[in-house]
Wavefront OBJ file of the C-alpha trace (Angstrom):
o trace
v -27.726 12.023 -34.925
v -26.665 14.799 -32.599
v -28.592 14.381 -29.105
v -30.529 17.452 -28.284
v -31.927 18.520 -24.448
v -34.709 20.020 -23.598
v -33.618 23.889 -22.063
v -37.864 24.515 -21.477
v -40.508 22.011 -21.741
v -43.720 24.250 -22.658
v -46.597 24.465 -25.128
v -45.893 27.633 -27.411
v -48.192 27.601 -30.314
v -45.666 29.033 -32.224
v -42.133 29.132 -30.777
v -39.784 31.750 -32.218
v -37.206 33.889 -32.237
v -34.403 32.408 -30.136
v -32.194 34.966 -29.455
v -29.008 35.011 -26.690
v -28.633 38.396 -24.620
v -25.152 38.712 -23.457
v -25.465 41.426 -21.390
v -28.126 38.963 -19.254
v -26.563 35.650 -19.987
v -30.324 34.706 -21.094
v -31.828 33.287 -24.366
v -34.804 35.319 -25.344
v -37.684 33.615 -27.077
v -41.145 33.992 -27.833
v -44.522 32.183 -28.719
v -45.519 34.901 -31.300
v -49.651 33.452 -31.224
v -49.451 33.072 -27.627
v -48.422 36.964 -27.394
v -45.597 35.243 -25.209
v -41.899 36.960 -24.533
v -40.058 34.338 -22.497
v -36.581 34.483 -21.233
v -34.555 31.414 -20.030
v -31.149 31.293 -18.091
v -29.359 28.367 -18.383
v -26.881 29.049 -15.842
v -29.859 28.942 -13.010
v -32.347 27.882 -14.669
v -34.575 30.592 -14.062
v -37.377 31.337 -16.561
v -39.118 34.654 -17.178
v -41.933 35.103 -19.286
v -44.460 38.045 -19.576
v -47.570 39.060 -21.625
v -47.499 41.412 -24.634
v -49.996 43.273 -25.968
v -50.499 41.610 -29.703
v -48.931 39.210 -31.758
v -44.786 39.465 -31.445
v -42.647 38.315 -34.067
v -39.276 39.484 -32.460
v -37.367 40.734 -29.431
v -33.852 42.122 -30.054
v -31.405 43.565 -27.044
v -30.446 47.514 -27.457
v -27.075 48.812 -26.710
v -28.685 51.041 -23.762
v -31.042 47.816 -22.576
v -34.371 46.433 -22.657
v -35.818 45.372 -26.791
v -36.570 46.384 -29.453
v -40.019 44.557 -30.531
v -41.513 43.539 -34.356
v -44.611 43.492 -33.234
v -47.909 43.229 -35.133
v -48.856 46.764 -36.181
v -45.483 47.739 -35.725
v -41.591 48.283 -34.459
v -41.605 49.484 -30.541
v -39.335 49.813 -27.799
v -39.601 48.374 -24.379
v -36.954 50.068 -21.855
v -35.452 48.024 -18.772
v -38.227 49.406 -16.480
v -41.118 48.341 -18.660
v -41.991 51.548 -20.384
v -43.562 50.842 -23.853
v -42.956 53.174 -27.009
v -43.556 52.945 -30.491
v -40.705 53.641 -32.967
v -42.481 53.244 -36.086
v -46.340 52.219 -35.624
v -47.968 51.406 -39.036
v -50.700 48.928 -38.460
v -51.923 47.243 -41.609
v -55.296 44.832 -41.588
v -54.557 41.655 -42.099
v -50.388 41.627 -41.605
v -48.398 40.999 -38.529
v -44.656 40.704 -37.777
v -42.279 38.014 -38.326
v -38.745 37.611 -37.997
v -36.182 40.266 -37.553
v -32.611 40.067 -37.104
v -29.590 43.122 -35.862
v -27.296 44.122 -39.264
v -23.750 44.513 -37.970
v -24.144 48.461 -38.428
v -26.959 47.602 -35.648
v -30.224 48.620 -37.599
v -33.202 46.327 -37.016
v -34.604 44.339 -40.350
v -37.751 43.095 -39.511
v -40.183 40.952 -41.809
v -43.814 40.798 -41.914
v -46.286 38.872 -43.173
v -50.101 38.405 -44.027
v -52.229 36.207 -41.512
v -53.504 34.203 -44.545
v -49.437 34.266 -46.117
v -50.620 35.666 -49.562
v -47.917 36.133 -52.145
v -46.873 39.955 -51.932
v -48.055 40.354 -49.059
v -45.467 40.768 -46.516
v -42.158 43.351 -46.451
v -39.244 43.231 -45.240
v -37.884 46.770 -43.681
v -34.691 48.178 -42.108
v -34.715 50.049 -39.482
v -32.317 52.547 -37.439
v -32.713 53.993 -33.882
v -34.278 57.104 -35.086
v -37.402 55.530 -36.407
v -35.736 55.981 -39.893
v -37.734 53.292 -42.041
v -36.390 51.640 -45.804
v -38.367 48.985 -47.209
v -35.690 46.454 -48.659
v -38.005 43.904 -49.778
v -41.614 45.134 -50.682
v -43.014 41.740 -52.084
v -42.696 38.828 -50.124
v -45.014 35.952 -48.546
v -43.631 34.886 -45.081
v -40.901 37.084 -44.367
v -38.516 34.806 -42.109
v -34.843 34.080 -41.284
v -32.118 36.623 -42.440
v -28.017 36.639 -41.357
v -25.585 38.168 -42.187
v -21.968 36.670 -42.876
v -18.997 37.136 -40.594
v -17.432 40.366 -42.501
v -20.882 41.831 -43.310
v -20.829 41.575 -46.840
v -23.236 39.035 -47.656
v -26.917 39.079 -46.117
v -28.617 35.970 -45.938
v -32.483 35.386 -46.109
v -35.688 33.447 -46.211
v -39.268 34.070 -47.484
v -40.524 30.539 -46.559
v -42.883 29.793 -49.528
v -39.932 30.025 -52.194
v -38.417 27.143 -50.555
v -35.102 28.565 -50.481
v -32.584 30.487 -48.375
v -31.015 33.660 -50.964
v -28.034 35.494 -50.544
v -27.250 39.194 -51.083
v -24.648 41.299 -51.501
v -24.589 43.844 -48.190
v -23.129 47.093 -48.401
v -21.476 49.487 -45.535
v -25.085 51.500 -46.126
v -27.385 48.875 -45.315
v -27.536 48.239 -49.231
v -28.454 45.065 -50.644
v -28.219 43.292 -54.225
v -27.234 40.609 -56.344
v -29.875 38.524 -54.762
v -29.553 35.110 -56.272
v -30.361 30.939 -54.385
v -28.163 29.663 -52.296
v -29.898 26.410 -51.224
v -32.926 25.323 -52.482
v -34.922 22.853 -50.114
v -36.253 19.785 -52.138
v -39.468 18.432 -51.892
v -40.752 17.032 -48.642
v -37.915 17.999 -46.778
v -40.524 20.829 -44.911
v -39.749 24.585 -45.452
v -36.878 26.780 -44.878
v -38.185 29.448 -41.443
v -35.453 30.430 -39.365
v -31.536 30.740 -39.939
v -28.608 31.714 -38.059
v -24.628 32.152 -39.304
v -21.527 30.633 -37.492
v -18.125 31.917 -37.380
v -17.224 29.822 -40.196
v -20.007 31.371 -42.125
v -22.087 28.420 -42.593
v -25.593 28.826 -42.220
v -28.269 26.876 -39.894
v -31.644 26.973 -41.317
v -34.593 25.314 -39.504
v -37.220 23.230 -41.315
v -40.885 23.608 -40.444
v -42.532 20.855 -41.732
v -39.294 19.054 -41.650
v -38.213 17.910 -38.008
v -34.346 19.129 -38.673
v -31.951 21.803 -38.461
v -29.252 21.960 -41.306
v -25.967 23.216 -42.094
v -25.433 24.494 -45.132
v -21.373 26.051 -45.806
v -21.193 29.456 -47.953
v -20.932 27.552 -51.286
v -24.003 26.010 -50.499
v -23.096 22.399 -49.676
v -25.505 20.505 -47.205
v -23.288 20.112 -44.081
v -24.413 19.400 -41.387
v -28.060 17.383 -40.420
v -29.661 17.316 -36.813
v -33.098 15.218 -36.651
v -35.600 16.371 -33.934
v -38.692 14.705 -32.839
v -40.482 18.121 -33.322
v -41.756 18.237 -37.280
v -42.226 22.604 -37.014
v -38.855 23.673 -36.196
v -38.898 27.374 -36.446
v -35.512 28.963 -35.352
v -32.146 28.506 -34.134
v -29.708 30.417 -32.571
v -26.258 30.003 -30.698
v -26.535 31.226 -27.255
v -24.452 30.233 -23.806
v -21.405 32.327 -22.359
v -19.218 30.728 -25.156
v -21.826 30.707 -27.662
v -21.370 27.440 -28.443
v -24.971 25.827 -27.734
v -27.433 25.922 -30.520
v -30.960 26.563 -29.712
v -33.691 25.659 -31.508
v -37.910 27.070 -30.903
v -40.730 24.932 -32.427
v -44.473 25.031 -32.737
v -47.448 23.073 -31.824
v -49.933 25.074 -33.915
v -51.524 23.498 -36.994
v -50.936 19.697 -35.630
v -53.696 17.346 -34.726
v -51.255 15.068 -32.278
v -48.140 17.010 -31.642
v -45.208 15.611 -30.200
v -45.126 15.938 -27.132
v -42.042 18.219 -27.437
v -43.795 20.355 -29.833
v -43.835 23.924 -28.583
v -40.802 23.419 -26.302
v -37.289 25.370 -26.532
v -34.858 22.836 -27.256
v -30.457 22.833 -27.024
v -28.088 21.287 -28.505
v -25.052 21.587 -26.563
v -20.919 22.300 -28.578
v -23.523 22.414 -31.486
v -20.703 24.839 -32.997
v -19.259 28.370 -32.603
v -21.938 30.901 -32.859
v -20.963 34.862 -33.472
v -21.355 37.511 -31.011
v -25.015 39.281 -32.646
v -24.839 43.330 -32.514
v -27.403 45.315 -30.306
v -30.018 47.597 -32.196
v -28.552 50.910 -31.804
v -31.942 52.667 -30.097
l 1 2 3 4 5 6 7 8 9 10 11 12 13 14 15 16 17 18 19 20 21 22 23 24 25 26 27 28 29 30 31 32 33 34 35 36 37 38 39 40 41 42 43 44 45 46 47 48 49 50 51 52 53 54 55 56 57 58 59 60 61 62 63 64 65 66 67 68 69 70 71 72 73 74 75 76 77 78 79 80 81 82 83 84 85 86 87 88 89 90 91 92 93 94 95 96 97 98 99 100 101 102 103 104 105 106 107 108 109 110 111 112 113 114 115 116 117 118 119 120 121 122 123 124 125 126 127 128 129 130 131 132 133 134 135 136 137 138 139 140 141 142 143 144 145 146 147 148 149 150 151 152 153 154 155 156 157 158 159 160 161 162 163 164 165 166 167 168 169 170 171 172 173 174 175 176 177 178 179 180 181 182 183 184 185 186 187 188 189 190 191 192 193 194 195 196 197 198 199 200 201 202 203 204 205 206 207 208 209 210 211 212 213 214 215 216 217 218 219 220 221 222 223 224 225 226 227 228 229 230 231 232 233 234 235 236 237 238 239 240 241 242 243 244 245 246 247 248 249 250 251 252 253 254 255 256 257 258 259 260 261 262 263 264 265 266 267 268 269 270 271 272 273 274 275 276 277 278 279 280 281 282
């Protein structure tokens, strides 16, 4: 078993997102039912976190500064001084964000979902920094994780209910196809949520449900297992100056006696070699 630290004790409800900002040396992460956008520097320590206005699903750095946010009724930008702006606001009843992840052409492809996670009822959507919109995926349950290999020419993703993490084909466009399984979790094992791709192009998928991260290589072949006291494991992401720390969000919500770790930002340190992630080009 590979010994994990604690980088931030707290109580999300729903820990998300992990995401390293380079340009700040900080991990950016979120509690997306707490409306929560925290920021954590493990150099110093120092913590940020600040309030946003509805249910967040994802917080990516832009080339220029400050995030691009999936939030609930839509895609908005928040600049380095705090200004607020939607780039494409399309509330929906019922649906919120999820997930979202940078392509390496640096458009934003950001998942949604239905508060009550009915089949069909969540997208998945690419973005670019003119507010240009595509819808990729138009049927999915709980859009989550997606990755991209090193040379950009597979795309990686997960819509939680199916149990498995699929691969595509990725074009230069922003085209995707070929979808077929890569892994398929087995039964009582939890369900597939977030994933991130090393520079060996193996993905990390976290288990909700399931208490682990896991390595999986590009053929497919379980890895790689790291046990965590925390059963909803959400995310992971490589983050630290050499990207070699793997940090993982989790969730308290749902559980009548959660750990007492539950909700907390966890590391585990020379996890593995993360790649650099693009900035959303807006």
């Amino acid at each position: 078993m590979t010994a994990y630290e604690v980088a931030v004790r707290a109580e999300a409800t729903l820990g998300e997102g992990p995401t390293w900002d380079p340009a700040t040396g900080r991990l950016i992460w979120l509690d997306i039912l707490g409306m929560r956008l925290h920021t954590y520097d493990p150099a110093s320590g120092r913590r940020t976190v600040r309030t946003t206005p509805q249910h967040i699903g994802a917080a990516k750095p832009r080339a220029g500064g400050g995030l691009v946010l999936n939030l609930r009724d839509g895609v908005g930008l928040l600049d380095p001084d705090g200004t607020f702006r939607w780039l494409h606001h399309e509330p929906v009843p019922g649906r919120r964000a999820n997930d979202a992840a940078v392509a390496p052409d640096g458009s934003l492809w950001a998942g949604t979902m239905r508060y009550d996670e009915a089949p069909g009822g969540g997208t998945l959507s690419r973005l670019t920094g003119d507010g240009t919109v595509r819808t990729v995926l138009p049927d999915v349950a709980v859009s989550n994780g997606t990755g991209w290999s090193p040379d950009g020419r597979l795309m990686y993703y997960i819509d939680s209910p199916t149990r498995r993490v699929d691969v595509f084909d990725h074009d230069a466009d922003g085209r995707v196809g070929n979808r077929r399984p890569l892994v398929e979790i087995e039964e009582g094992a939890g369900f597939p949520d977030g994933l991130t791709v090393d520079a060996e192009g193996c993905v990390w998928v976290a288990l909700w449900d399931g208490g682990a991260v896991r390595r999986y290589t590009p053929s497919g072949d379980l890895d790689r297992v790291i046990t965590l006291p925390t059963p909803r494991t959400t995310a992971c992401a490589f983050g630290g100056p050499d990207l070699t720390d793997l940090y993982i969000t989790t969730a308290r919500t749902g559980l009548s006696s959660p750990h007492p770790l539950s909700g907390s930002l966890l590391v585990i340190p020379g996890a593995g070699q993360g790649l650099p992630q693009p900035a959303f080009q807006g």
